[in-house]
BAVONU-586238 format. One line per 8 residues: number of its first residue (from 0); their letters; for each residue x, y, z of N, C-alpha, C, O. Coordinates in nm, 4 decimals, always signed. Last residue first. Example, Ala and Ser with C-alpha at 12.3 -4.5 7.8 and 13.67 -1.06 7.14 Angstrom:
BEGIN
1) sa) +1.2850 -0.2250 +0.7080 +1.3670 -0.1060 +0.7140 +1.2900 +0.0030 +0.7870 +1.3409 +0.1138 +0.8039  +1.3190 -0.5690 +0.7800 +1.2300 -0.4500 +0.7800 +1.3200 -0.3300 +0.7800 +1.4236 -0.3319 +0.8465
This chain:
BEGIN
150) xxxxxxxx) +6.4650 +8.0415 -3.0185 +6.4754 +8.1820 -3.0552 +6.4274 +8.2172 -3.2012 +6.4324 +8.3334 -3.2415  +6.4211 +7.8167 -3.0242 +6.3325 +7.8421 -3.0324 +6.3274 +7.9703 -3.0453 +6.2235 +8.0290 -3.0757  +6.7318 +7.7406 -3.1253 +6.5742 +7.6668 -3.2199 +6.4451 +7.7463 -3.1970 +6.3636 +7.7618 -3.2879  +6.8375 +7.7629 -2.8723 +6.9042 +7.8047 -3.0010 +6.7639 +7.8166 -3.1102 +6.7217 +7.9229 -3.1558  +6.7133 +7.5317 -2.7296 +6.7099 +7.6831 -2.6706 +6.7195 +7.8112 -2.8106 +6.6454 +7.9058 -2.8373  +6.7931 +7.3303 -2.8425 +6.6792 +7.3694 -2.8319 +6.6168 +7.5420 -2.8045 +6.5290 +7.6200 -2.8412  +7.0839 +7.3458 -2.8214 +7.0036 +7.3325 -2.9574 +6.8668 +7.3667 -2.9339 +6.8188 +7.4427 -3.0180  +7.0691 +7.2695 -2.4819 +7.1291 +7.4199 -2.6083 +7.0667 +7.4363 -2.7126 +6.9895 +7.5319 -2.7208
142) xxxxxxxx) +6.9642 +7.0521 -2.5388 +6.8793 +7.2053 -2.4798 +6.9111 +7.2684 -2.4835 +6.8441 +7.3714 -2.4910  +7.1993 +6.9438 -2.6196 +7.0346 +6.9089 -2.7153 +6.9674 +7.0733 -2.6567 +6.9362 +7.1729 -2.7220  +7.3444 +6.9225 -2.4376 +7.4194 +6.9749 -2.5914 +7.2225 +7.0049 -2.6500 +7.1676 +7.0950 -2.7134  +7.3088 +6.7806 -2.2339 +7.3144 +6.9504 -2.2348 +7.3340 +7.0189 -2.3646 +7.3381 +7.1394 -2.3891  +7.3019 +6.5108 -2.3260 +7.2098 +6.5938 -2.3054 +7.1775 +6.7113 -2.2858 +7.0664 +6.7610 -2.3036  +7.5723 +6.5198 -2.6343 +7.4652 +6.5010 -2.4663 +7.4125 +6.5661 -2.4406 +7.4200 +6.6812 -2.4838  +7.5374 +6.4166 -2.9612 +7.5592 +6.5428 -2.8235 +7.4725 +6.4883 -2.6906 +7.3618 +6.4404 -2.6659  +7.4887 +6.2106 -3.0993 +7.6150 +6.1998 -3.0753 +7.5826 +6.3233 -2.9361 +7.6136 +6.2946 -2.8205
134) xxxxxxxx) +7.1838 +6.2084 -3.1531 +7.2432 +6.0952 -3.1054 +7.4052 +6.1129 -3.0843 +7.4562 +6.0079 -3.0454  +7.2095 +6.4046 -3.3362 +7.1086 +6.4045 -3.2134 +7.1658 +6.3489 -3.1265 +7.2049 +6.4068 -3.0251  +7.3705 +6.3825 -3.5063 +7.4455 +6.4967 -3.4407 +7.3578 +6.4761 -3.3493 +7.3977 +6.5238 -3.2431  +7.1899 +6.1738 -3.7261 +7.3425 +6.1501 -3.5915 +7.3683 +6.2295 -3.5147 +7.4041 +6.1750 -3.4103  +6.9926 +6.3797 -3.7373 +6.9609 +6.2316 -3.6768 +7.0891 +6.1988 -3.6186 +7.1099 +6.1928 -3.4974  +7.1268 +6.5313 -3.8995 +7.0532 +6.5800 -3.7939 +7.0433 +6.4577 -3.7026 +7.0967 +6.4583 -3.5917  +7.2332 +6.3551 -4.1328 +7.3226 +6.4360 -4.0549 +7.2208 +6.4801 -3.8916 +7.2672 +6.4477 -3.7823  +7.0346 +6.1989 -4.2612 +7.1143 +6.1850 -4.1690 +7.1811 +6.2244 -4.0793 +7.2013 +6.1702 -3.9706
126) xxxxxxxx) +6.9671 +6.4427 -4.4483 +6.8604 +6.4008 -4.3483 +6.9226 +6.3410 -4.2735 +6.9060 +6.3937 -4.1635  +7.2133 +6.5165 -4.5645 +7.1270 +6.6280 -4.4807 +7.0859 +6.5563 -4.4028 +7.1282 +6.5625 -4.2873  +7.3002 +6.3173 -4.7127 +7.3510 +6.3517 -4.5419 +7.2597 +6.4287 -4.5097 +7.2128 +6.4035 -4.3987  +7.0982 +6.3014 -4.9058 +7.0708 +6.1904 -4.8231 +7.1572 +6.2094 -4.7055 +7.1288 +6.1493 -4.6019  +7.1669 +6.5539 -5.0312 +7.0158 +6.5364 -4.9724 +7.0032 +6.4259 -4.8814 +6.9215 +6.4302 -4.7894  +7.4334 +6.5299 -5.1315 +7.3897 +6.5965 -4.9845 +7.2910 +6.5826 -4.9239 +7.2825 +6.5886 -4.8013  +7.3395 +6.3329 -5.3646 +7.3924 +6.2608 -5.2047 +7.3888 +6.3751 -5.1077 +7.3460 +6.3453 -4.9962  +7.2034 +6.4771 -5.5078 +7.0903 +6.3843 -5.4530 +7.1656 +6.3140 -5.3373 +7.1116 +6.2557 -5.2433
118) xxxxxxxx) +7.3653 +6.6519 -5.6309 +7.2803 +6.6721 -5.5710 +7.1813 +6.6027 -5.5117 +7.0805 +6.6573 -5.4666  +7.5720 +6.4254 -5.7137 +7.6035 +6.5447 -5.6397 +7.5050 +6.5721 -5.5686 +7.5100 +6.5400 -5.4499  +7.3864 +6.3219 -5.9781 +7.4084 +6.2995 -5.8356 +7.4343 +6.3350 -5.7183 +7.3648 +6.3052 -5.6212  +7.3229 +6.5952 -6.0982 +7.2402 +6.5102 -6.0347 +7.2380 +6.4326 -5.9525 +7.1528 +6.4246 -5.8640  +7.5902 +6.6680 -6.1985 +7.5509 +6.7211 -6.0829 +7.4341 +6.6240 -6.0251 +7.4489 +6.5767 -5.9124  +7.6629 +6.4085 -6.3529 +7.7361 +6.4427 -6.2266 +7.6726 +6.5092 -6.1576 +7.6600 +6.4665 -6.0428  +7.4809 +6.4640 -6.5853 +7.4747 +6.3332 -6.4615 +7.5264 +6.3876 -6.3680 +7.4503 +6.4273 -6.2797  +7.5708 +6.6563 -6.7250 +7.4726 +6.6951 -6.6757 +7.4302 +6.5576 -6.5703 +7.3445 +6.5721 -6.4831
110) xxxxxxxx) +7.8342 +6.5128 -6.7948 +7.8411 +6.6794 -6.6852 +7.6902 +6.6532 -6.6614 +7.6776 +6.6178 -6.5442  +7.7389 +6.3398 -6.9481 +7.8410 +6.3240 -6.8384 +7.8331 +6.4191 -6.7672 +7.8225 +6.3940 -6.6471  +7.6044 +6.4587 -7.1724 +7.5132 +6.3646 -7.1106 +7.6210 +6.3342 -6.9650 +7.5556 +6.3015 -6.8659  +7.8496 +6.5762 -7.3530 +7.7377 +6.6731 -7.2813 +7.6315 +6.5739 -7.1526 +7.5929 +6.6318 -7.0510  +7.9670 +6.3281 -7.4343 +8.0378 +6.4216 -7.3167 +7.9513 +6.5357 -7.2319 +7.9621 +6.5751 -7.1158  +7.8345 +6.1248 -7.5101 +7.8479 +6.0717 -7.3847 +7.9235 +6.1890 -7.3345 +7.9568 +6.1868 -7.2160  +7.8437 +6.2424 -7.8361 +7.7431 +6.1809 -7.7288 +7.7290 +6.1728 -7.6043 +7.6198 +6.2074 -7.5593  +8.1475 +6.2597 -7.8741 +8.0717 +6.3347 -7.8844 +7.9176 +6.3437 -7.7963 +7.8877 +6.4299 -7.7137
102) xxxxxxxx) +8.1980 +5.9630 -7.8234 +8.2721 +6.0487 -7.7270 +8.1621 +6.2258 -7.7414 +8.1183 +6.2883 -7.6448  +8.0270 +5.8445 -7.9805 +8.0209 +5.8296 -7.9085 +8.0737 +5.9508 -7.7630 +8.0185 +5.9954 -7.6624  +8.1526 +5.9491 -8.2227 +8.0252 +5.9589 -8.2194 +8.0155 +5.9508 -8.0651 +7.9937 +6.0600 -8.0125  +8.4540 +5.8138 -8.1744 +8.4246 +5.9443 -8.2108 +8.2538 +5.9899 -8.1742 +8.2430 +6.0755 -8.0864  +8.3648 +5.5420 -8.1777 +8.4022 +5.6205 -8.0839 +8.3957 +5.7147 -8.0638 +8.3450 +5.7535 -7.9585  +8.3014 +5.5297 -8.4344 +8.1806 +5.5205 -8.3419 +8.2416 +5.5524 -8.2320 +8.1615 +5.6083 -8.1570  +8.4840 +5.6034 -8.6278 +8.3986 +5.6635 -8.6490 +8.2932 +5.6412 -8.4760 +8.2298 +5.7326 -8.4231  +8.6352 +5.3871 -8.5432 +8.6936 +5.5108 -8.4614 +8.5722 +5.6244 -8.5058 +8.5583 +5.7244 -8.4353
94) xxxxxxxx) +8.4994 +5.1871 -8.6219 +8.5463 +5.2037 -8.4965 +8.5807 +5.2874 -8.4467 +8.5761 +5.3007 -8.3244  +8.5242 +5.2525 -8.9289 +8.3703 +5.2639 -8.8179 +8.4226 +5.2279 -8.6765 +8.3332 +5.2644 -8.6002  +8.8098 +5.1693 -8.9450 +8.7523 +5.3596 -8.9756 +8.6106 +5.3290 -8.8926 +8.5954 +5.3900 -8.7868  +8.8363 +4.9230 -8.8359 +8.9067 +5.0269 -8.8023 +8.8316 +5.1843 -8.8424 +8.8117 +5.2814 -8.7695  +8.6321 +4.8316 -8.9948 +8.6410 +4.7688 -8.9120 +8.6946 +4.9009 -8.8210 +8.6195 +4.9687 -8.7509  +8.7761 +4.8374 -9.2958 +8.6908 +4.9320 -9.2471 +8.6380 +4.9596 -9.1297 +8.5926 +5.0725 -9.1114  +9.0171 +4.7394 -9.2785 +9.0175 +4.8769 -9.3010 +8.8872 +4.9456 -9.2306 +8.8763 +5.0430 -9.1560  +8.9006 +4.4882 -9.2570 +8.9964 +4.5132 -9.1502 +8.9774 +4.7083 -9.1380 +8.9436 +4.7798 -9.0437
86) xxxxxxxx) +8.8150 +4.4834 -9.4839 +8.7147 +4.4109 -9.3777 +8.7837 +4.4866 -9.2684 +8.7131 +4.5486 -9.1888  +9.0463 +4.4856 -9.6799 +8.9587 +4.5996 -9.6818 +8.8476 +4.5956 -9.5334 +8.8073 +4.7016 -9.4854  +9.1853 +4.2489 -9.5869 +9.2128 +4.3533 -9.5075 +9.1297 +4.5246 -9.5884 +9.1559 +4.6401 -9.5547  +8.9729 +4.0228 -9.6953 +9.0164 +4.0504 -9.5368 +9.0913 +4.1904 -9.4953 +9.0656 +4.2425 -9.3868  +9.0049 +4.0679 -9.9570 +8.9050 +4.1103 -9.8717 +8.8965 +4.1406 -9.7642 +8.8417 +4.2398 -9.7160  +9.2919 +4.0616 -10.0095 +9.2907 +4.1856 -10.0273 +9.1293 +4.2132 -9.9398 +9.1064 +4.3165 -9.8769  +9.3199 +3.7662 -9.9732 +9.3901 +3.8713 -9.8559 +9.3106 +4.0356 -9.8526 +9.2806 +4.1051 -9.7556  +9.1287 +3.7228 -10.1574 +9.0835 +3.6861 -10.0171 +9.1664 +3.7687 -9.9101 +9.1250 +3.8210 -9.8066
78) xxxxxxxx) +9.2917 +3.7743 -10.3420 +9.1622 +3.7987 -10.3225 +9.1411 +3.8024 -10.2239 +9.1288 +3.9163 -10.1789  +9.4894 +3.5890 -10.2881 +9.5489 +3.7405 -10.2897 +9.3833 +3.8438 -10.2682 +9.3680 +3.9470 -10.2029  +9.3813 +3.3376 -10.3614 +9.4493 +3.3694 -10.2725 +9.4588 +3.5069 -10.1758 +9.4446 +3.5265 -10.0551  +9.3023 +3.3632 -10.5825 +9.2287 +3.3124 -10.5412 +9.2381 +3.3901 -10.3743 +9.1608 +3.4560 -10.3047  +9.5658 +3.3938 -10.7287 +9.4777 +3.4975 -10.7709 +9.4086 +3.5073 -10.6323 +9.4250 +3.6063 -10.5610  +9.6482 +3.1040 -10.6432 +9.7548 +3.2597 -10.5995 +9.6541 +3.3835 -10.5917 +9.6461 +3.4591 -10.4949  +9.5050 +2.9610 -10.8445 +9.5094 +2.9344 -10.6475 +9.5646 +3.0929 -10.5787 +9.5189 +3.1623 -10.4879  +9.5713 +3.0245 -11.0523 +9.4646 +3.0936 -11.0179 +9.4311 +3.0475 -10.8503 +9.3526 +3.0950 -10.7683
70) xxxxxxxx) +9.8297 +2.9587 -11.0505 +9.8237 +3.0793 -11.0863 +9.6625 +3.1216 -11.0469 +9.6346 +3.2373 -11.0154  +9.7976 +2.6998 -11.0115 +9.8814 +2.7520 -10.9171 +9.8607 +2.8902 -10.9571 +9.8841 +2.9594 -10.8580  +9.5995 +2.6161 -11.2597 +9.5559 +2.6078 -11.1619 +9.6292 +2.7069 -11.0543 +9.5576 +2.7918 -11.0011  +9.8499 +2.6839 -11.4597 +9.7057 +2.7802 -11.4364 +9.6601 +2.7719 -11.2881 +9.6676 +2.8641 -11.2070  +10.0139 +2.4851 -11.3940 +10.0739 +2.6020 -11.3832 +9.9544 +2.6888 -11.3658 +9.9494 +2.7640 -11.2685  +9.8412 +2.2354 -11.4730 +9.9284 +2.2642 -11.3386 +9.9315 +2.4566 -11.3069 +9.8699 +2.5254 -11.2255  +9.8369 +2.3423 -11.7526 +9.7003 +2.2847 -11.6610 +9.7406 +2.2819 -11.5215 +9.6600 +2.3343 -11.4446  +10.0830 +2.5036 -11.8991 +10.0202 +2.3971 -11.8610 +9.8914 +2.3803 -11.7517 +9.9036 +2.4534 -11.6535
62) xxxxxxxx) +10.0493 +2.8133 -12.0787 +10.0650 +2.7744 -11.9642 +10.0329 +2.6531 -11.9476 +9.9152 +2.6471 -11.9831  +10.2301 +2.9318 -12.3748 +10.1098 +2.8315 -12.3026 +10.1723 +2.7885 -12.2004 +10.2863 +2.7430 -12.1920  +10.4535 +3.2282 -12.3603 +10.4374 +3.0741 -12.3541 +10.3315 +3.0485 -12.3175 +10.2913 +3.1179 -12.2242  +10.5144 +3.4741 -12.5911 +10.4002 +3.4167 -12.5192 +10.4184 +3.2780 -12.4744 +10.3953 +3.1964 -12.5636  +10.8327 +3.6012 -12.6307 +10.7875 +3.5168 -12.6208 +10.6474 +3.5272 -12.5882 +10.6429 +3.6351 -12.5292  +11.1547 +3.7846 -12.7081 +11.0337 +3.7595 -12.5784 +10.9184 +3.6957 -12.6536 +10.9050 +3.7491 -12.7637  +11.3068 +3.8563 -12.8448 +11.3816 +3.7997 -12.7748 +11.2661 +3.8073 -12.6814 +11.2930 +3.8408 -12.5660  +11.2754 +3.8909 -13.1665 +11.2598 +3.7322 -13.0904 +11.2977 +3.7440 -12.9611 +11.3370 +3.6339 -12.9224
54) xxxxxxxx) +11.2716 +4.1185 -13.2270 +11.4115 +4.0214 -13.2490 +11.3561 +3.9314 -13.1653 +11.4305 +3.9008 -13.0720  +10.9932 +4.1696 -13.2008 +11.0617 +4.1633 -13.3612 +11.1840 +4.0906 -13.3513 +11.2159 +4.0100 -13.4387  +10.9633 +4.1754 -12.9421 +10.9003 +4.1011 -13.0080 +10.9603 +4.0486 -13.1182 +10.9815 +3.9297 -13.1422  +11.1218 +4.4058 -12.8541 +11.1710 +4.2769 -12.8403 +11.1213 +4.1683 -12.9030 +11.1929 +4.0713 -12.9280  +10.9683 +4.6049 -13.0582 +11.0835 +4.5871 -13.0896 +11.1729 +4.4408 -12.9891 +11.2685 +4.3821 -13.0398  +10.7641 +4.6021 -12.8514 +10.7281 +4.5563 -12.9961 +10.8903 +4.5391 -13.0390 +10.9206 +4.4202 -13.0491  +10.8886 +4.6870 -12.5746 +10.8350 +4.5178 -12.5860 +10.8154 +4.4956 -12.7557 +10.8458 +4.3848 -12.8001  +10.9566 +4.9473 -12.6830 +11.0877 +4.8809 -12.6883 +11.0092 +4.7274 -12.6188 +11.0943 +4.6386 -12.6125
46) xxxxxxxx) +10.7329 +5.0419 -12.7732 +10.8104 +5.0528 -12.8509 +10.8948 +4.9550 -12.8075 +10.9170 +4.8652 -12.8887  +10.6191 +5.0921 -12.4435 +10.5412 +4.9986 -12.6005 +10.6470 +4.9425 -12.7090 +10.6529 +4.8223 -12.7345  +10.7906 +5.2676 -12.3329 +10.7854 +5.1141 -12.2939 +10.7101 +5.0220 -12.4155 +10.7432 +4.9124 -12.4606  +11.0463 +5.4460 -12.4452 +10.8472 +5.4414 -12.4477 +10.8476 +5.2571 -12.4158 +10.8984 +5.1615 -12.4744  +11.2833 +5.5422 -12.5282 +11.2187 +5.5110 -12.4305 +11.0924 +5.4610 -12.3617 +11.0623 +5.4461 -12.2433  +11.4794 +5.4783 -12.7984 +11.3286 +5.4703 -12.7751 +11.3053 +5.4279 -12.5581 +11.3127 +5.3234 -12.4934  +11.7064 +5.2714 -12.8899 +11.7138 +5.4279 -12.8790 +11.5830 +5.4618 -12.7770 +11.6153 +5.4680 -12.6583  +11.8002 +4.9617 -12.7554 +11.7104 +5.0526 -12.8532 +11.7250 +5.1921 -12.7810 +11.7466 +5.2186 -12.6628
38) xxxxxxxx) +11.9069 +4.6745 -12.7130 +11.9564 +4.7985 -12.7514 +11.8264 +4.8373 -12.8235 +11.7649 +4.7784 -12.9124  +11.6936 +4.4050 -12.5453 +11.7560 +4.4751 -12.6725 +11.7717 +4.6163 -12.6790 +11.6745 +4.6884 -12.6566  +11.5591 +4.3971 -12.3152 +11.6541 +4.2938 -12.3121 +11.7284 +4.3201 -12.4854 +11.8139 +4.2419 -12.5271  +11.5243 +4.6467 -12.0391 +11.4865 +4.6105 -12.2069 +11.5924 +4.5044 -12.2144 +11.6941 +4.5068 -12.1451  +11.5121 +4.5962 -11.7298 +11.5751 +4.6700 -11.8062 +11.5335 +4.6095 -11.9513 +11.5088 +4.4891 -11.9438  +11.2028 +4.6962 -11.5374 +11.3179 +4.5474 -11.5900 +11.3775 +4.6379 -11.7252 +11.3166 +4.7173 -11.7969  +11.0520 +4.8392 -11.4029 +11.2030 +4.8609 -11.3889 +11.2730 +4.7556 -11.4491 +11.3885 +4.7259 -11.4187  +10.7606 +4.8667 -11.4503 +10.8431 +4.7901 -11.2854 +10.9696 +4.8401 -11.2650 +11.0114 +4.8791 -11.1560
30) xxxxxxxx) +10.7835 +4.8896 -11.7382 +10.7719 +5.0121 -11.6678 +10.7721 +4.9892 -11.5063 +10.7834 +5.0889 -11.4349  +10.8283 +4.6152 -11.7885 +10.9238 +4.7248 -11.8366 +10.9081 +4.9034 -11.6970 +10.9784 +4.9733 -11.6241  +10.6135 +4.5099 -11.6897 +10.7585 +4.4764 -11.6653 +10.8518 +4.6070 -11.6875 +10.9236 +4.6716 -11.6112  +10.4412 +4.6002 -11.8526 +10.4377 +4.5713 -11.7093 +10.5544 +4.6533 -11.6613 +10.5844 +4.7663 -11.6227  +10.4956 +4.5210 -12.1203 +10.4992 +4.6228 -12.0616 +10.5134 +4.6773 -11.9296 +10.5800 +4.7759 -11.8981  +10.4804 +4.2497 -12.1083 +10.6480 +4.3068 -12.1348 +10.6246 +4.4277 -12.0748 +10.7017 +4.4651 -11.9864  +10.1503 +4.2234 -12.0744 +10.2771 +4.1671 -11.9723 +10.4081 +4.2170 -11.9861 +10.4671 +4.2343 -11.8794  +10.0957 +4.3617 -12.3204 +10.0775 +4.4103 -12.2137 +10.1674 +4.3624 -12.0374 +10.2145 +4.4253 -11.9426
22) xxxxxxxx) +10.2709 +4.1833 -12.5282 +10.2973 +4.3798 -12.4978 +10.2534 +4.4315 -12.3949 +10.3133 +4.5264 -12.3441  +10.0709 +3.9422 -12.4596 +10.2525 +3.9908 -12.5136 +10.2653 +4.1105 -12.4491 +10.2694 +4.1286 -12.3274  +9.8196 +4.0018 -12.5358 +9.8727 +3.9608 -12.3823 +10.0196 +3.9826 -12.3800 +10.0736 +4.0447 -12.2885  +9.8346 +4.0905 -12.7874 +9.8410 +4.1949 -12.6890 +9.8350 +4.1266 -12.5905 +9.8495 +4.2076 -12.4989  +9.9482 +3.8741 -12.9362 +10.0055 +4.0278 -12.9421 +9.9807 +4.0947 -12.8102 +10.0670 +4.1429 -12.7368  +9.7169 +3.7637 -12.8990 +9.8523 +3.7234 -12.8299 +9.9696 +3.8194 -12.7960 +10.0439 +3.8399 -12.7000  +9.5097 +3.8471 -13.0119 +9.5035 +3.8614 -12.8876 +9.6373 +3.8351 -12.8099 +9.6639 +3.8709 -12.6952  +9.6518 +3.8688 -13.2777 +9.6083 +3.9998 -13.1973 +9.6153 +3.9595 -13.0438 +9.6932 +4.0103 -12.9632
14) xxxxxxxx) +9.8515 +3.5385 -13.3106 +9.7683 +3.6410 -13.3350 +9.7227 +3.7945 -13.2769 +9.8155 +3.8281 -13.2034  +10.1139 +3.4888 -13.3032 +9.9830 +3.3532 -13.3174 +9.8696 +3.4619 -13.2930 +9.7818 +3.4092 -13.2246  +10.3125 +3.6010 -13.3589 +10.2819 +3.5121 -13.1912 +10.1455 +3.4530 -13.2438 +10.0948 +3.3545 -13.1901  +10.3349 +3.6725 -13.6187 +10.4535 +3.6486 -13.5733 +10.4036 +3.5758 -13.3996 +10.4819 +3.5008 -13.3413  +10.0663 +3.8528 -13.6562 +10.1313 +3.7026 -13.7234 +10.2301 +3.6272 -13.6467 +10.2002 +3.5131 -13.6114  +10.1546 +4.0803 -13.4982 +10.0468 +3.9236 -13.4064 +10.0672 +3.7920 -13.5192 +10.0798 +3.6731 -13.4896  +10.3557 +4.1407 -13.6156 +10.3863 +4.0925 -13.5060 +10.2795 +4.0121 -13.4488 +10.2909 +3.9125 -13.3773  +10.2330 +4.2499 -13.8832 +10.3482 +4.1551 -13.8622 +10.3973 +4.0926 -13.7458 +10.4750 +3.9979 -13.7574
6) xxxxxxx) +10.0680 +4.4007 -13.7537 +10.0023 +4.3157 -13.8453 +10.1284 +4.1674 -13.8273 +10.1199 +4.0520 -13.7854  +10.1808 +4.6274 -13.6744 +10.1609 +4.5418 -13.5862 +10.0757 +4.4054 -13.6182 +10.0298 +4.3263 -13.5358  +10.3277 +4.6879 -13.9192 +10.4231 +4.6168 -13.8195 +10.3176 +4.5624 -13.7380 +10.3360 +4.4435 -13.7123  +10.0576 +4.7820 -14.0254 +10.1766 +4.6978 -14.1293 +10.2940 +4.6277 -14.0250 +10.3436 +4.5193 -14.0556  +9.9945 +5.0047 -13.8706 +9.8969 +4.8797 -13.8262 +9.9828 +4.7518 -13.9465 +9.9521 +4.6333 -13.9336  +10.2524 +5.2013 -13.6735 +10.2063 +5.1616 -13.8066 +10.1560 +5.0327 -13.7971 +10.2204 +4.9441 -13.7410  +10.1610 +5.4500 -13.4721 +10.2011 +5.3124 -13.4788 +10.1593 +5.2590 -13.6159 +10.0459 +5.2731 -13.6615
């Protein structure tokens, strides 16, 4: 890039820094898909904002005091979206992270409950069970059992 043209072009907007808010906004653009607004050979997005520069056909405008404010309400704005849904993002990944954890956790600790119970309700028919079957057989039924018992 020859520093003799780009000498001539921040002259030409009111200086370097303008220059380069210039070229960097055209650039944008350019490489978004906005078509060049001057015939040029040159594909390089730099080349063809410095070459719109040179025919005048793009600009730096000062923004009014209105216009900033609405531009930094928007910024302001978009911030806040972009916090809320990183908040969201993550919300979602440690949620499924703790489910995950969880499911891992709660699957070995599930089998080894079940039998425990299992094994603690036959224990409570056992002892019942004798006690009703007493009380349900008649009296010939018992001195069978007995008879049975003492063999």
């Amino acid at each position: 890039m020859d520093r003799t043209r780009v000498m001539d072009l921040a002259d030409k907007v009111g200086g370097l820094f303008r220059l380069t808010v210039l070229l960097q906004k055209r650039v944008r653009e350019l490489v978004s898909g906005s078509p060049p607004l001057i015939e040029v050979e040159t594909t390089n997005p730099i080349d063809i904002a410095m070459a719109e520069i040179d025919a005048d056909a793009i600009e730096l405008v000062d923004l009014s005091e209105e216009e900033i404010k609405a531009l930094e309400a928007e910024t302001k704005m978009a911030s806040e979206e972009a916090e809320i849904l990183e908040a969201l993002r993550s919300r979602v990944t440690s949620g499924a992270e703790v489910k995950a954890a969880a499911a891992k956790t709660a699957s070995p600790a599930k089998p080894a409950a079940a039998p425990a119970a299992k094994e603690e309700a036959p224990a409570a028919e056992e002892v019942a069970a004798p006690a009703a079957d007493d009380a349900a057989k008649p009296d010939g039924d018992k001195a069978a059992d007995d008879t049975v018992k003492a063999e």
